[in-house]
C-alpha positions in Angstrom: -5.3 -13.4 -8.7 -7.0 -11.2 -6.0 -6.1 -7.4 -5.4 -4.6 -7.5 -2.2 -5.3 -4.6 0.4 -3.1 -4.7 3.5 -5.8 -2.7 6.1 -3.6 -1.6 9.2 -5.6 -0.2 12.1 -3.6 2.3 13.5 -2.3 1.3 17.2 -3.6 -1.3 19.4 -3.1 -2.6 22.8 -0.9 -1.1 25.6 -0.7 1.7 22.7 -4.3 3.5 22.7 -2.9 6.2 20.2 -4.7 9.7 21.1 -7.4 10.2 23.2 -10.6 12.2 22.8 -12.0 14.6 25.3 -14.6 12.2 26.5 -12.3 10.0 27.0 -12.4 8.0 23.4 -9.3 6.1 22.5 -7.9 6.2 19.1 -7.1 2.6 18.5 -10.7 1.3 18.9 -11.6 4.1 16.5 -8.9 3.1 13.8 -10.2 -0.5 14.3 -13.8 -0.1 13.9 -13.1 1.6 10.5 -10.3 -0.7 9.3 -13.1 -3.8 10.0 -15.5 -2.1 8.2 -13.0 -1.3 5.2 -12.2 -4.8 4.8 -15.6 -6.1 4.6 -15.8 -3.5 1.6 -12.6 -5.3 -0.2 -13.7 -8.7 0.6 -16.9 -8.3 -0.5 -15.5 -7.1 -3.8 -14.8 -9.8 -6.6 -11.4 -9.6 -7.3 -10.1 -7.5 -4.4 -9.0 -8.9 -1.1 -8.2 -7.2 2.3 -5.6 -8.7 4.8 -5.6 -6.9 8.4 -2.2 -6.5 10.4 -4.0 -6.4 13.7 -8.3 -7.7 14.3 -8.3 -7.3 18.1 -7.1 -5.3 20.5 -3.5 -5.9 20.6 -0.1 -4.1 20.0 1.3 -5.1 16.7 5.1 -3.4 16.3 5.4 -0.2 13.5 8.2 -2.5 11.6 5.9 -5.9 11.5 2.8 -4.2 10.0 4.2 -3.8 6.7 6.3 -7.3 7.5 2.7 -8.6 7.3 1.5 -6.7 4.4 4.8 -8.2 2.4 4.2 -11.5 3.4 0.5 -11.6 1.8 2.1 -10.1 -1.4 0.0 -6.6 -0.7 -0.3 -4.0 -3.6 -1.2 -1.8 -0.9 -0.6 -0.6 2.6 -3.5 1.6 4.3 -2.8 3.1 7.6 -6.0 4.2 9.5 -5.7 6.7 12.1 -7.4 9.4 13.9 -6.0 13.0 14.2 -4.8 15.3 17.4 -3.2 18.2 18.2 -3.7 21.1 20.6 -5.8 23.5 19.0 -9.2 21.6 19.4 -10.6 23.6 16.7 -9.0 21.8 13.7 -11.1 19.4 11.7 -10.8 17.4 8.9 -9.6 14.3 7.2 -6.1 14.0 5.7 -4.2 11.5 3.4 -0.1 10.5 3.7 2.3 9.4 2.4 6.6 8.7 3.4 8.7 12.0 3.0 11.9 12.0 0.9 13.9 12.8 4.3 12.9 9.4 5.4 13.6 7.6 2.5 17.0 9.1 2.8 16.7 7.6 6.8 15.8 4.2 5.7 18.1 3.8 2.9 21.0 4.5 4.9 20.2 1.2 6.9 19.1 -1.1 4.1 21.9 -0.4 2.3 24.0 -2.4 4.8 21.3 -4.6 5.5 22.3 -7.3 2.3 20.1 -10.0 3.5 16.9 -7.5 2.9 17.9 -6.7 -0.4 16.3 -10.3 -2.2 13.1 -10.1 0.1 12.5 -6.7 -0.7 13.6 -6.2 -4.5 12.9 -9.6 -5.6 15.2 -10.8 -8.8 16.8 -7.1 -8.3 17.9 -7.9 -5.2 19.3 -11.2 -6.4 21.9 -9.7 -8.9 22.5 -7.3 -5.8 23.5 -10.1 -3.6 25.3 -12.1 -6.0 27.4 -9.4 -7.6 30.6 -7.8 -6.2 29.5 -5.4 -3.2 28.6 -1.9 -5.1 26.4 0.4 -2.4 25.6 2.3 -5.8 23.7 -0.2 -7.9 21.9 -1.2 -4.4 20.7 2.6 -3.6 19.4 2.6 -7.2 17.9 0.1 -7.5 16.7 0.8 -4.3 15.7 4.1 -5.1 13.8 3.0 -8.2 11.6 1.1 -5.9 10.5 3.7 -3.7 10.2 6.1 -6.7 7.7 4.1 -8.2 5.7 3.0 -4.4 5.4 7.0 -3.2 4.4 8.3 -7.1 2.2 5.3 -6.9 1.1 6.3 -3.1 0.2 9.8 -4.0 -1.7 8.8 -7.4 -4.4 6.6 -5.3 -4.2 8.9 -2.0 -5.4 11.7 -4.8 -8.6 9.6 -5.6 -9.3 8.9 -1.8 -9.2 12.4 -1.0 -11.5 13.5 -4.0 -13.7 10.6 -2.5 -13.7 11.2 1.2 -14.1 14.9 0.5 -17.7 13.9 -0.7 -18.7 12.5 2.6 -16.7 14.1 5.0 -14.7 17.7 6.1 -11.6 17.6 4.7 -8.3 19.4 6.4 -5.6 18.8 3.5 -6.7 18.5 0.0 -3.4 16.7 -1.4 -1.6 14.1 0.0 0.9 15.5 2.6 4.1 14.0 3.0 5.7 13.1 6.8 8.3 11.1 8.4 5.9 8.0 9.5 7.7 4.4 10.1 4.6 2.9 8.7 5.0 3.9 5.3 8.5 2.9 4.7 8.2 0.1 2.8 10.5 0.8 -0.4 8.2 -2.0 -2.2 4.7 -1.8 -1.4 2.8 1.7 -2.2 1.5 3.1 1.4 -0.9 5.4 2.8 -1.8 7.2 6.4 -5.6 8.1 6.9 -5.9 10.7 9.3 -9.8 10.5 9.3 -10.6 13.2 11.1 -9.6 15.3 14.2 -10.5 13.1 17.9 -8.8 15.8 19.8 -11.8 18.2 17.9 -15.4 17.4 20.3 -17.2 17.3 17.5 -15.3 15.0 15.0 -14.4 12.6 18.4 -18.4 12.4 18.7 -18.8 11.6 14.8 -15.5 9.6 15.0 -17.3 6.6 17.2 -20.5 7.1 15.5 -21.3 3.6 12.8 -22.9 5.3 10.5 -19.5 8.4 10.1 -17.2 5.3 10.4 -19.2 3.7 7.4 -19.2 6.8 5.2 -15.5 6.7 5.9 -15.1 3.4 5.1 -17.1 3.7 2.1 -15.1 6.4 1.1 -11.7 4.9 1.3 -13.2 1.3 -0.7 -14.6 3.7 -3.5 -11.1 5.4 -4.0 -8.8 2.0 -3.6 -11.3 0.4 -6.1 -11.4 3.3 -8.5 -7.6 3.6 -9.0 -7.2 -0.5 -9.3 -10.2 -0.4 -11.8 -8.1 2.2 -13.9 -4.8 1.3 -13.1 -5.0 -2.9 -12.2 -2.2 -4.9 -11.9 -0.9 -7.5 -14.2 -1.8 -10.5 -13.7 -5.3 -10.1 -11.8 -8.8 -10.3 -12.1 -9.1 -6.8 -12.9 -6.7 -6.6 -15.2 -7.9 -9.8 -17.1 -11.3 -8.5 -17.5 -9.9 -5.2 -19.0 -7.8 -6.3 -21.5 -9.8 -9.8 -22.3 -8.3 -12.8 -23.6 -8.9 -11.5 -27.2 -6.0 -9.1 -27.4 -3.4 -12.7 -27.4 -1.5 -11.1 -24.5 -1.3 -9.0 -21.9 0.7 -6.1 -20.9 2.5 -6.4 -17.5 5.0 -3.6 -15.7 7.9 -4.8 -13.7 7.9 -3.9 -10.1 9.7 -4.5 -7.3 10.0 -7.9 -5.9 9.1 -9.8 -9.3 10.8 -12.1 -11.4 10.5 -14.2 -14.3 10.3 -17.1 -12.5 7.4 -15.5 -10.4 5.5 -14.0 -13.5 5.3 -17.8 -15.1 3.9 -19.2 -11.7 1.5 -16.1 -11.5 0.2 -16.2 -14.9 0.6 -20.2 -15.6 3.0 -20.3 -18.1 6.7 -21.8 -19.0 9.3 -19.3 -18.1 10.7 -20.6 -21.8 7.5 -19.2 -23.3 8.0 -16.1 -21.9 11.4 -15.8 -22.8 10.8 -16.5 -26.4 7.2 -14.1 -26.3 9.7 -11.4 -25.0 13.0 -12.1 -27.1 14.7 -11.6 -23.4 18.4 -13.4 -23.2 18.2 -13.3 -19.8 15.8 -14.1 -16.8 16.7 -10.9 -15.1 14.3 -8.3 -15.3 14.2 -4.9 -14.3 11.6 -2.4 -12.6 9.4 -0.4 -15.0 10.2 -2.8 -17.6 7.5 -4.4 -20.1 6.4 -7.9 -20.3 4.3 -9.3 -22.6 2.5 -12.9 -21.4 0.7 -14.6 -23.8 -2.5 -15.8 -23.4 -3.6 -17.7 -26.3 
């Protein structure tokens, strides 16, 4: 199984984003480098990059990560271009959802019952299925974005250490903000600001190839670096790191999985996995440890 990347171009369409000095339009600068970042993934054995928009078209905030869930992404990645008024800042920036609106967004999933399944997976089955408690939903909910912004910040910390080889940076951690794109409580999502289009400068390096390369080249080092050290269960990666010699492999419960979906993913009975695991139940749990055996 291939790493999936969701690449989202930021804006599109009858929404241009921000607009340069000279006139240059954010959303044909976010798509440039998103096309050039996927060719990176796809070019990668074992990785895999689905876009939420390939033209110049208006894709709606909610439906980008709609599209990221429905290819089963490990990752969202937002590309954008920075502005404000002071046409002196610079610099490229990584983010990732705020507590606040986590606290937003919860507040209207909890009432939404039908998301729970599609968005917690088995989690959200013993959710639907049990007596209405808005507790065990907003932890279990909780839980989910706990582990998809720690997981955020950890890989926007290795894109920053390896944009800020190639290009200016203007915040060297991940910042935190309020941004509907990020919001998914089960996929781990990032904002690329890549640099400042309201700054002359940057808006002239911003539609130069050879800048959007280096920033693209950049971003596909980080992602690949964090999925080489940290890959999922399950894929390529993680098959070729812990080889078939070990008997089994080690695989972390997140959000959306079941056992029913680890047997189809890694091609064996859900009885074997039972008895590998000693589990009385099917239900599994985020953060929790399965074993799948491999010999």
């Amino acid at each position: 199984m291939a790493i999936i990347v969701a690449v989202d171009a930021g804006h599109g369409g009858k929404d241009p984003g921000a607009v340069g000095p000279s006139g240059t339009y954010e959303k044909n600068v976010t798509l440039a480098v998103s096309r050039q970042l996927a060719a990176l993934i796809n070019r990668q054995p074992g990785m895999r990059a689905v876009m939420t928009r390939t033209g110049d078209y208006f894709v709606d905030l909610n439906e980008r990560s709609e599209i990221a869930r429905k290819h089963k992404a490990h990752l969202l990645i937002s590309i954008h271009a920075d502005s404000v008024a002071n046409r002196q800042a610079r610099g490229a920036s990584v983010w990732i959802l705020s507590a606040k609106r986590v606290d937003r967004e919860m507040n209207k999933l909890l009432g939404q019952q039908d998301k729970h399944t599609e968005l917690l997976g088995g989690a959200g089955k013993v959710i639907a299925e049990a007596e209405p408690n808005p507790y065990l939903a907003q932890t279990i909910l909780d839980l989910s974005w706990d582990n998809s912004r720690s997981e955020g910040y950890s890989i926007g910390e290795i894109i920053l250490k390896h944009i800020g080889q190639e290009v200016r940076l203007h915040k060297h951690q991940p910042q935190h903000a309020s941004l509907a794109v990020l919001k998914a409580p089960d996929i781990p999502s990032l904002l690329i600001e890549t640099g400042f289009i309201s700054n002359p400068q940057e808006e002239k390096l911003l539609i130069s190839s050879a800048f959007q390369q280096r920033i693209a080249r950049a971003l596909f080092t980080g992602i690949k670096r964090y999925y080489t050290d940290n890959p999922p269960g399950g894929t390529m990666l993680a098959n070729r790191a812990q080889g078939q010699s070990q008997g089994q492999i080690k695989h972390v419960v997140k959000s959306g999985e079941s056992l029913s979906r680890l047997a189809k993913r890694y091609g064996v009975s859900m009885a074997r996995l039972r008895n590998h695991n000693s589990l009385n139940s099917d239900e599994l749990r985020i953060g929790q440890v399965i074993y799948i055996p491999t010999s």
